[in-house]
Backbone as CSV, one residue per row, in Angstrom:
resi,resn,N_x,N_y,N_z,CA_x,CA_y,CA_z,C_x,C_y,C_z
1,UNK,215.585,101.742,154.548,216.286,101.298,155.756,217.758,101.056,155.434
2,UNK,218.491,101.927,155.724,220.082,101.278,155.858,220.368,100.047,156.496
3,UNK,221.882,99.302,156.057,221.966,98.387,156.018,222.696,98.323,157.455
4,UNK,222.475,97.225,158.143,222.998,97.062,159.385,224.175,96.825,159.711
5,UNK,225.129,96.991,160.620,226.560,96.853,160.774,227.007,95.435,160.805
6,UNK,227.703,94.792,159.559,227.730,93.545,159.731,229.679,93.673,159.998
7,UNK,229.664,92.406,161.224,231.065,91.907,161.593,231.587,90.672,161.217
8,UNK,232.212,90.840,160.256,232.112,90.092,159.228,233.671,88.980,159.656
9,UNK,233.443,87.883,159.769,234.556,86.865,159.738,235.228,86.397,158.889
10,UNK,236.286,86.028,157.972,236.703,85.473,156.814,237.252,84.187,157.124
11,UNK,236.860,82.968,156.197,237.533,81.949,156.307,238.514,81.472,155.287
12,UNK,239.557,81.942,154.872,240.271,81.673,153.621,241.836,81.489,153.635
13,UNK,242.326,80.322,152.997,243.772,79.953,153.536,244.728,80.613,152.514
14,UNK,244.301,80.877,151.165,245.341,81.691,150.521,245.174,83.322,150.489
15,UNK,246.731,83.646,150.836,247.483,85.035,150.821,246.460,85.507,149.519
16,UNK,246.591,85.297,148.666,246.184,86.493,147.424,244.876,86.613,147.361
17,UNK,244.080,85.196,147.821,242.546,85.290,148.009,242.111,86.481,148.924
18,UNK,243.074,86.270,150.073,242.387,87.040,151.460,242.660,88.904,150.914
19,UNK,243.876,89.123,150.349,243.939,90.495,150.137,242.800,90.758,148.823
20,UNK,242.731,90.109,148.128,241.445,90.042,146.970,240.222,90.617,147.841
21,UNK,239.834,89.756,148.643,238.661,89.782,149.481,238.547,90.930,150.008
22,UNK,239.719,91.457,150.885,239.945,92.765,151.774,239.941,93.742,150.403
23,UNK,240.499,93.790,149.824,240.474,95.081,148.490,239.151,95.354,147.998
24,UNK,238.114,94.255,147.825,237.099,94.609,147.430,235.900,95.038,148.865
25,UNK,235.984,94.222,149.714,235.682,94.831,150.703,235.754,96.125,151.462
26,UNK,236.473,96.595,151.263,236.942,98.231,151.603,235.672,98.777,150.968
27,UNK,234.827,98.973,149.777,234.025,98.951,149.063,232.871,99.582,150.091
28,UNK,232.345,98.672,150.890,231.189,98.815,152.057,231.498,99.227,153.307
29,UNK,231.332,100.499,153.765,231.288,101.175,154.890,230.511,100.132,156.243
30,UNK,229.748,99.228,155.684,228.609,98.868,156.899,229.213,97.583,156.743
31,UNK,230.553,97.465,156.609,231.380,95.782,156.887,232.740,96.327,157.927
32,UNK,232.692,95.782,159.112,233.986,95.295,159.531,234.302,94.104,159.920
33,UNK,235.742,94.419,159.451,236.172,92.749,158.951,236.820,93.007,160.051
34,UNK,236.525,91.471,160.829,236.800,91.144,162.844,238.130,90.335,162.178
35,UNK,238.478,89.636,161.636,239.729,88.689,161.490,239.505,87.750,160.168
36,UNK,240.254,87.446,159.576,240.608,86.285,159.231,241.560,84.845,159.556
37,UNK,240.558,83.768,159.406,241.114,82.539,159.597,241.793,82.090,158.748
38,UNK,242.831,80.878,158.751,242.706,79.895,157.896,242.504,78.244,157.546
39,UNK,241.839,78.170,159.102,240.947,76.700,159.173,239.845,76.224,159.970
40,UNK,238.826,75.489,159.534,237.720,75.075,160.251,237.796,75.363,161.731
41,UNK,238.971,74.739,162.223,238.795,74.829,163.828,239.620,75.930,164.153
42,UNK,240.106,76.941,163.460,239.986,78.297,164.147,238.757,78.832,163.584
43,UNK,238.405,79.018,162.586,236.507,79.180,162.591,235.736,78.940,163.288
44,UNK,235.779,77.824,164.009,234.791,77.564,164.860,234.935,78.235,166.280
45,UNK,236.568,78.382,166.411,237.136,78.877,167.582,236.554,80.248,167.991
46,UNK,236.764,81.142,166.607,236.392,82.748,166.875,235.494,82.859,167.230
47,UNK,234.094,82.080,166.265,232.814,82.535,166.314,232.270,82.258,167.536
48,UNK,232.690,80.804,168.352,232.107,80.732,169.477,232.604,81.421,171.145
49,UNK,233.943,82.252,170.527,234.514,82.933,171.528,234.443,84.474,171.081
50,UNK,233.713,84.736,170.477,233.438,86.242,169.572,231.848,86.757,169.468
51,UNK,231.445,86.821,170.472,229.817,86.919,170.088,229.531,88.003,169.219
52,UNK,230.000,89.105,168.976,229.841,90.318,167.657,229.842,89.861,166.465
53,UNK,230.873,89.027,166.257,230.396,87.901,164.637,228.922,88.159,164.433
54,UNK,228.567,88.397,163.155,227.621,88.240,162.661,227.622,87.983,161.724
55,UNK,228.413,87.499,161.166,228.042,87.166,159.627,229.624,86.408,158.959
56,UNK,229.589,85.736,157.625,231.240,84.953,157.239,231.401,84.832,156.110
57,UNK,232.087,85.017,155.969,232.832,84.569,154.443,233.500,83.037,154.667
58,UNK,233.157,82.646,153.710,233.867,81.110,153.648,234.329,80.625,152.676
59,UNK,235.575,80.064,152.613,235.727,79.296,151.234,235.516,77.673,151.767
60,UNK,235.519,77.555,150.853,235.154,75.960,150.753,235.975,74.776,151.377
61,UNK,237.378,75.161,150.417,238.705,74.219,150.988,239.456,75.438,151.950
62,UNK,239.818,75.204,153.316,240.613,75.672,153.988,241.749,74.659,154.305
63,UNK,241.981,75.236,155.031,243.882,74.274,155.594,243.565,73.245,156.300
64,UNK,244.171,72.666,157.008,244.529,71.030,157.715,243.060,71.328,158.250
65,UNK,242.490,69.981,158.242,240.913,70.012,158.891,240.394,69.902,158.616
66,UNK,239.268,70.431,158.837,237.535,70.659,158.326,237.592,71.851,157.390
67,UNK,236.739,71.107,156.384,236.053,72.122,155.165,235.406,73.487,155.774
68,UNK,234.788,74.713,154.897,234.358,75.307,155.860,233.011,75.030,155.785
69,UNK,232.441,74.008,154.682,230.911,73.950,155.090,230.506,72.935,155.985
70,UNK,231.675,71.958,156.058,231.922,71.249,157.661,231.916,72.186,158.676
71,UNK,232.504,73.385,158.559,232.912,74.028,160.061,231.366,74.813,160.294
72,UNK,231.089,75.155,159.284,229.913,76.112,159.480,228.607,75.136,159.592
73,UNK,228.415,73.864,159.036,227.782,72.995,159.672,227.772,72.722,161.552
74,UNK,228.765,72.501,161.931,229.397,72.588,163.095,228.564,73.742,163.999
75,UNK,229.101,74.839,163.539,228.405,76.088,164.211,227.007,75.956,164.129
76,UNK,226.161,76.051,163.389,224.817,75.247,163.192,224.150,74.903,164.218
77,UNK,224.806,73.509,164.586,224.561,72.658,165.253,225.197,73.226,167.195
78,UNK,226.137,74.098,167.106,226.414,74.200,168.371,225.246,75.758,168.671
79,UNK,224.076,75.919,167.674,223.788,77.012,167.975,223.926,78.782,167.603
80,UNK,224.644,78.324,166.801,225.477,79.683,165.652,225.191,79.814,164.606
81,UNK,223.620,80.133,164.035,223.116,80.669,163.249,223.801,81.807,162.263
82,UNK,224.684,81.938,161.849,224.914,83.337,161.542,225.006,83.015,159.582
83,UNK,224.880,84.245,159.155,224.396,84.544,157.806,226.113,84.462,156.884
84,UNK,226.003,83.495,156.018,227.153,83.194,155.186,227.013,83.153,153.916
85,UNK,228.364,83.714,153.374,228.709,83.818,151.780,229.827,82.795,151.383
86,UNK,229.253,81.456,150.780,230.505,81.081,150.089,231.317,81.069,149.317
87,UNK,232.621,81.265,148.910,233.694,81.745,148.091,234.463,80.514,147.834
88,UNK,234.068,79.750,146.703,234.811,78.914,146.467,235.042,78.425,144.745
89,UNK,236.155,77.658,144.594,236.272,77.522,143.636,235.413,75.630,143.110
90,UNK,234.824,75.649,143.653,234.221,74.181,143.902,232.802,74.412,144.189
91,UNK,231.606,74.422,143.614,230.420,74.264,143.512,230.119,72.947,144.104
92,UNK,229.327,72.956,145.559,228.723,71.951,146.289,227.351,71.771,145.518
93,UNK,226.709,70.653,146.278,225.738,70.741,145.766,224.568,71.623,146.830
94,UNK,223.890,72.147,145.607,222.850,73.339,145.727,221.187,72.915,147.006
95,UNK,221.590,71.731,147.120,220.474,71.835,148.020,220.908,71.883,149.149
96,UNK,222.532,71.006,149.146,222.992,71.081,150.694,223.222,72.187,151.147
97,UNK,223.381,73.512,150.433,224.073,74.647,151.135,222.793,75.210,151.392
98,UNK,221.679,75.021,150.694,220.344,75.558,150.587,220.180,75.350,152.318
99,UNK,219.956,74.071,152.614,219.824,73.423,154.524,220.558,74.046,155.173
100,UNK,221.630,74.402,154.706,222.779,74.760,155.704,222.232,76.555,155.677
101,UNK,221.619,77.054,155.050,221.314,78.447,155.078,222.258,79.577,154.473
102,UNK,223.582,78.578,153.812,224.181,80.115,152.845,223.142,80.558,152.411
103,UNK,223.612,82.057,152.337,223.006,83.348,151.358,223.506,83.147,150.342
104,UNK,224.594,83.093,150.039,224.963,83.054,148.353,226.630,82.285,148.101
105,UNK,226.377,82.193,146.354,227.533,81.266,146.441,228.477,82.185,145.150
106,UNK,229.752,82.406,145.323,230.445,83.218,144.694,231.750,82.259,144.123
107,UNK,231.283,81.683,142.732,232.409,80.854,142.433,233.953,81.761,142.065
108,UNK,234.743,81.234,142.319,236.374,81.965,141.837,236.481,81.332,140.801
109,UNK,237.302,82.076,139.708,237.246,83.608,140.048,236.304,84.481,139.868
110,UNK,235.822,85.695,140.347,234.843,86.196,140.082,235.508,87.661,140.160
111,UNK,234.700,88.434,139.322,234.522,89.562,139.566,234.162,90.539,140.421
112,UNK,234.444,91.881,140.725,233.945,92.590,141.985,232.546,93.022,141.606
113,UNK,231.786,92.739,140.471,230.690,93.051,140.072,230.018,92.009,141.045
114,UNK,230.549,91.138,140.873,229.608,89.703,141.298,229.656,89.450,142.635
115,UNK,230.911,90.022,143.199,231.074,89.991,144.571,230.032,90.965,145.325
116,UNK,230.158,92.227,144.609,229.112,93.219,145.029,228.024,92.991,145.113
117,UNK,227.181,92.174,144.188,225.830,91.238,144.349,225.799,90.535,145.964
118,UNK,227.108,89.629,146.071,226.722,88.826,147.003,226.861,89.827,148.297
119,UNK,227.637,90.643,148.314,227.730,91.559,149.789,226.132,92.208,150.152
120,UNK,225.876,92.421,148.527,224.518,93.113,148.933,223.321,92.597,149.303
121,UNK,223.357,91.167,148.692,222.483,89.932,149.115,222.636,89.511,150.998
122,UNK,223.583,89.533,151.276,223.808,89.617,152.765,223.530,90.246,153.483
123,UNK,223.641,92.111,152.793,222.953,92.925,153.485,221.774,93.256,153.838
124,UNK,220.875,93.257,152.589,219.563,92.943,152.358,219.054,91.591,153.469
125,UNK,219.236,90.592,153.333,219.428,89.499,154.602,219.310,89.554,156.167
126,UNK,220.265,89.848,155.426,220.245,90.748,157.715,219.331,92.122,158.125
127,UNK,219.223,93.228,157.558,217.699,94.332,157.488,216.446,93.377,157.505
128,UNK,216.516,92.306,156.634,215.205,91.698,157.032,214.840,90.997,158.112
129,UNK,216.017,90.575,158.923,216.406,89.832,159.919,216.175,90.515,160.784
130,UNK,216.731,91.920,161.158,216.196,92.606,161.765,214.863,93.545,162.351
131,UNK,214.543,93.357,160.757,213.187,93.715,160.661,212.213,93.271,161.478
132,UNK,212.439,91.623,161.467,211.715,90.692,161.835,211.884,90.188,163.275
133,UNK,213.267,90.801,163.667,213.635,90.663,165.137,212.789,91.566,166.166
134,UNK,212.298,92.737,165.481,212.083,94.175,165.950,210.230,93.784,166.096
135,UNK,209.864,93.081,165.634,208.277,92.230,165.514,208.017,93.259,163.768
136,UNK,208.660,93.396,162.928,208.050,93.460,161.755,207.781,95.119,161.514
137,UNK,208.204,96.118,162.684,208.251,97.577,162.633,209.319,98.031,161.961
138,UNK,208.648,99.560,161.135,209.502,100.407,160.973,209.358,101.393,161.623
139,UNK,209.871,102.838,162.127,209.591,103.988,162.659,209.681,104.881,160.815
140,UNK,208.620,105.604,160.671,209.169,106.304,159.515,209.402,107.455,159.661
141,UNK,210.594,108.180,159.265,210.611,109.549,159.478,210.598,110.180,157.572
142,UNK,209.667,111.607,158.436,209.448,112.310,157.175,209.733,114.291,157.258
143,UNK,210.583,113.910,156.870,210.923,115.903,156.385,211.244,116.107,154.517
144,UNK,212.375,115.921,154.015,212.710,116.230,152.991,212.342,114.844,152.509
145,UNK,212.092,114.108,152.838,212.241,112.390,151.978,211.343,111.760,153.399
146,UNK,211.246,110.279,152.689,211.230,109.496,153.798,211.951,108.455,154.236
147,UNK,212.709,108.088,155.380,212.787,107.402,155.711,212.847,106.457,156.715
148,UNK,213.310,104.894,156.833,212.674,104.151,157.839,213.471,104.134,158.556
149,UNK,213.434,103.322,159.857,214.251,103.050,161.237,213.797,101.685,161.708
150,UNK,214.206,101.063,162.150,213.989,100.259,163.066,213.914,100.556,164.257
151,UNK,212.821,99.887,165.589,213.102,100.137,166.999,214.730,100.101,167.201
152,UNK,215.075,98.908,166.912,216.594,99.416,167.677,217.572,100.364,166.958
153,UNK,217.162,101.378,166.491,218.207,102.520,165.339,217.654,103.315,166.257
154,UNK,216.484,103.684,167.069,216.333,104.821,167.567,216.491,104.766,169.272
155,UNK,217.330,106.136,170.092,217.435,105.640,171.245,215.959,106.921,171.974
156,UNK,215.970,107.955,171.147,214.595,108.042,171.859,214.197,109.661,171.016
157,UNK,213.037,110.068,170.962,212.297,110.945,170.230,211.938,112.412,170.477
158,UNK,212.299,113.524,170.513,212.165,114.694,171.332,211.470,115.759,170.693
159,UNK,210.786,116.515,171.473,210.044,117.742,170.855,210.228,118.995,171.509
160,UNK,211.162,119.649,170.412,212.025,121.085,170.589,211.409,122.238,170.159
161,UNK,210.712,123.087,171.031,210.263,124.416,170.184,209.449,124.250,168.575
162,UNK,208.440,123.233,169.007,207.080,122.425,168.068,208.145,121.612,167.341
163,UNK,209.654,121.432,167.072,210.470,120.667,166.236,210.594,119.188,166.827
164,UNK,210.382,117.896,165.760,210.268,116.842,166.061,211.785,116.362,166.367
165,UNK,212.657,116.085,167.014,213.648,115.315,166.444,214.005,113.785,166.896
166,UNK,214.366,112.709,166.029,214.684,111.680,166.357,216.282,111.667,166.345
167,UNK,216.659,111.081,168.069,217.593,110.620,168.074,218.283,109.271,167.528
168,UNK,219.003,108.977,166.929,219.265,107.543,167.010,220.799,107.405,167.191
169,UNK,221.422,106.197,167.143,222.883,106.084,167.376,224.113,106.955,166.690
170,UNK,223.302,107.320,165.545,224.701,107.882,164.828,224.306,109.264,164.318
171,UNK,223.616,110.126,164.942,223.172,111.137,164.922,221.466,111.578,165.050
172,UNK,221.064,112.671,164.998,219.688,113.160,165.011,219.283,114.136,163.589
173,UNK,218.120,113.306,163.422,217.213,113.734,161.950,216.133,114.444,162.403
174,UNK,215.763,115.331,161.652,213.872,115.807,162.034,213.059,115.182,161.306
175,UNK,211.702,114.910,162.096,210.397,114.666,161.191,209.503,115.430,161.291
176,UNK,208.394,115.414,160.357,207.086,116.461,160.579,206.234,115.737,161.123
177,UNK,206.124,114.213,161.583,205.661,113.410,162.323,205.386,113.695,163.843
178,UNK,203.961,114.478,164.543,204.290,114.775,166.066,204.326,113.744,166.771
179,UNK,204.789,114.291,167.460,205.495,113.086,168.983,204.386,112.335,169.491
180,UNK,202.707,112.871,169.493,201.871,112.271,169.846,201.338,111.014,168.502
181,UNK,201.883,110.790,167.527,201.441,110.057,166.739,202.593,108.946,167.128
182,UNK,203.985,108.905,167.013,204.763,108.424,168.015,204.770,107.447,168.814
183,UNK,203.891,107.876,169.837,203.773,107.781,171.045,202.886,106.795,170.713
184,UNK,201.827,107.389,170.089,200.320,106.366,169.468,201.128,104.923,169.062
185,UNK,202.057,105.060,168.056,202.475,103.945,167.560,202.895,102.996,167.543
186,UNK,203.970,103.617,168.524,205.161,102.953,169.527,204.633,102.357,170.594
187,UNK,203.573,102.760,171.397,203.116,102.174,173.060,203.572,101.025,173.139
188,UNK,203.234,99.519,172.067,203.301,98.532,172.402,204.779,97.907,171.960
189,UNK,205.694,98.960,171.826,207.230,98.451,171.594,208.066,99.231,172.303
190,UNK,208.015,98.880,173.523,208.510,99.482,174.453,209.469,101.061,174.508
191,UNK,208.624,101.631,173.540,208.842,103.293,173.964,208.011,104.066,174.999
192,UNK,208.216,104.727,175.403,207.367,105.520,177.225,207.852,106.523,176.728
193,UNK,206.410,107.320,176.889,206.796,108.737,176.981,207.086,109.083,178.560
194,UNK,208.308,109.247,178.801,209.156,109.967,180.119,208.766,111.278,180.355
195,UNK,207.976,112.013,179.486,208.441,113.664,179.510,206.817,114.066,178.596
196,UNK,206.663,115.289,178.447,205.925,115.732,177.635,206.908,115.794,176.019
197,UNK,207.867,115.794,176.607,208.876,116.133,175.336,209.570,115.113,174.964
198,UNK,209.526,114.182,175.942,210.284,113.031,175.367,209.984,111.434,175.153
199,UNK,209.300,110.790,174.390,209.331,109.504,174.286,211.133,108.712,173.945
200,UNK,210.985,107.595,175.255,212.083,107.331,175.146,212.237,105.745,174.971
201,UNK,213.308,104.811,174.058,213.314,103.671,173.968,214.008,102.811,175.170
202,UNK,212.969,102.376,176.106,213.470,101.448,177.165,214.832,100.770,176.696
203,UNK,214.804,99.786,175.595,215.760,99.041,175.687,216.733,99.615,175.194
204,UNK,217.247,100.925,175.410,218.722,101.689,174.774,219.111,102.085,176.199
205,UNK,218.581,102.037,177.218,218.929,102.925,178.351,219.785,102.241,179.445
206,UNK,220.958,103.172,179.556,221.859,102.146,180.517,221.690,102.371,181.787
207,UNK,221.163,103.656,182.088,220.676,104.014,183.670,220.142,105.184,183.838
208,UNK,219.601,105.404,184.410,218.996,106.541,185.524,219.740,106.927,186.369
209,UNK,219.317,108.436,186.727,219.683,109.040,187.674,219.439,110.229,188.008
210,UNK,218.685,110.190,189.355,217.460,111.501,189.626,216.554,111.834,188.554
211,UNK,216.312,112.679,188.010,215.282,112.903,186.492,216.413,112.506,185.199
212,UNK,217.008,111.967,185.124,218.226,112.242,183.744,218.354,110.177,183.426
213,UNK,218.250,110.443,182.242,218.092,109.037,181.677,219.487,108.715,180.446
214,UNK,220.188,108.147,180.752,221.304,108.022,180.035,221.805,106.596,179.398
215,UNK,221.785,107.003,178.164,222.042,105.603,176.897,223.188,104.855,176.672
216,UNK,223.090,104.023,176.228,224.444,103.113,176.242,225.019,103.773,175.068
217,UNK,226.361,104.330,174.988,227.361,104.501,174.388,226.897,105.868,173.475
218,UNK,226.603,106.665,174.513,225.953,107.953,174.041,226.229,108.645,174.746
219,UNK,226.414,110.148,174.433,226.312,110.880,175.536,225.157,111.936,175.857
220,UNK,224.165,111.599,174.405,223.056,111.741,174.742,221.850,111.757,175.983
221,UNK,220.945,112.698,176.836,220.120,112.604,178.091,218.813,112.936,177.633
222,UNK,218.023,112.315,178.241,216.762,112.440,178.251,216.018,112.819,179.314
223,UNK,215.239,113.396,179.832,214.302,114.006,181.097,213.141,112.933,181.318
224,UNK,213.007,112.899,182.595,212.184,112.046,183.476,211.210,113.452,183.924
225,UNK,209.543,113.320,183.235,209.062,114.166,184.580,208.437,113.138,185.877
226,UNK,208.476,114.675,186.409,208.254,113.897,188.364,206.596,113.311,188.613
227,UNK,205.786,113.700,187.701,204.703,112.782,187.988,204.841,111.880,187.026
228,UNK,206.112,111.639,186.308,205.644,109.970,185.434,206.757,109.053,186.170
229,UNK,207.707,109.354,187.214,208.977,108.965,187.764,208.221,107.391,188.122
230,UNK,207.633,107.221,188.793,206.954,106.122,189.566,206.913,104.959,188.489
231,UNK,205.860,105.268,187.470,205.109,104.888,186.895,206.500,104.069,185.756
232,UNK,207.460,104.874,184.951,208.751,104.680,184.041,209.156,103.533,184.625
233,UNK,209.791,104.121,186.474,210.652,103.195,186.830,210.093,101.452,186.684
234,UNK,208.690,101.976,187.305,208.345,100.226,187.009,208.410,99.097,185.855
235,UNK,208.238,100.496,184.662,208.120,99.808,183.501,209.711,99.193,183.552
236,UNK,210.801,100.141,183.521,211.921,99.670,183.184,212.613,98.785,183.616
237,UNK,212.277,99.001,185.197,212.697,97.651,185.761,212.085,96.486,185.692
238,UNK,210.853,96.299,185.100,210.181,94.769,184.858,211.095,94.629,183.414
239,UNK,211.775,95.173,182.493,212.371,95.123,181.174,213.264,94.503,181.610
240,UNK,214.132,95.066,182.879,215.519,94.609,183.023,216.074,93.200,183.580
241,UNK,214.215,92.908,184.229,214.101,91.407,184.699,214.919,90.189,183.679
């Protein structure tokens, strides 16, 4: 399973730290870095006016204010769960950050060896998170190798001239997996087969229109047949409730 797109926040008040951070960061394709702060209460500011945040970097001592395991305590408590790496030159103690739910703790100075541990510890983190968001599914696809998907990686499943292909957001793979095993698998996670040819994932779909089913931020279509039209719409619209 690839690693999920994390939007990553930074909390850090020194110049040479933050370009440190950004230099080694460049590193991971599946990080964008949304901003950096340099105090508790603009930390707290972004995350609760930024819902794409998913994830933070923190150092310990920031500027005038709150600490950041004060600030990220804070978030916590207002409801802002999100998955953190601390970067500090000051070792808290290990049970409090344990409660507070850091992922990992990266004393300065450190190496990009060590940093690379903790990015990957985060990543790993959140795939499981997701995993577990998704009720504990993978989709597996199999041609040359295998590999997994999550429900939400795929926007829907097609069968081309006996060829399997799965769509998902950032392109289409084949499997030797038929669409009726699929179909078998999927029923109770809201995929519908729309089509003879197409099982499609309810929750990717931004609308309808006449037989043509169209995805959020795709320009990807899918086919509606006319004796399952009835039957789809209901499903989708009890989803959208």
């Amino acid at each position: 399973m690839k690693n999920p797109q994390i939007n990553l926040l930074i909390a850090e008040d020194e110049p040479a730290q933050q370009e440190l951070l950004l230099m080694y960061l460049q590193a991971f394709d599946f990080i964008h870095v949304m901003d950096i702060v340099k105090t508790g209460d603009e930390l707290i500011q972004k995350v609760t006016t930024n819902p794409t945040v998913n994830a933070l970097l923190l150092d310990l001592k920031l500027g005038e204010g709150r600490s950041g395991l004060d600030s990220y305590s804070t978030l916590r408590f207002r409801g802002k769960n999100l998955p953190a790496i601390l970067v500090t030159g000051v070792i808290p103690e290990a049970s409090y950050t344990y409660d507070l739910g850091i992922i990992d703790i990266v004393e300065k100075p450190f190496t990009a060896y060590r940093f690379k541990q903790a990015i990957e510890k985060l990543g790993n983190h959140m795939k499981y998170q997701t995993f577990i968001e998704h009720g504990g599914l993978y989709i597996p696809i199999f041609h040359h190798d295998i590999q997994l998907l999550t429900p939400a990686d795929v926007l829907y499943i097609e069968s081309i001239n006996r060829t399997i292909q799965v769509h998902t957001a950032t392109g289409t793979v084949e499997t030797k997996i038929p669409l009726k095993v699929y179909e078998q698998y999927l029923q109770d996670h809201y995929f519908y087969p729309t089509h003879r040819s197409f099982l499609v994932n309810l929750k990717k779909i931004r609308t309808i229109a006449n037989s043509t089913i169209y995805f959020y931020n795709d320009q990807r279509t899918a086919l509606i047949a006319e004796d399952r039209a009835q039957e789809f719409a209901f499903y989708w619209e009890a989803l959208m409730k």
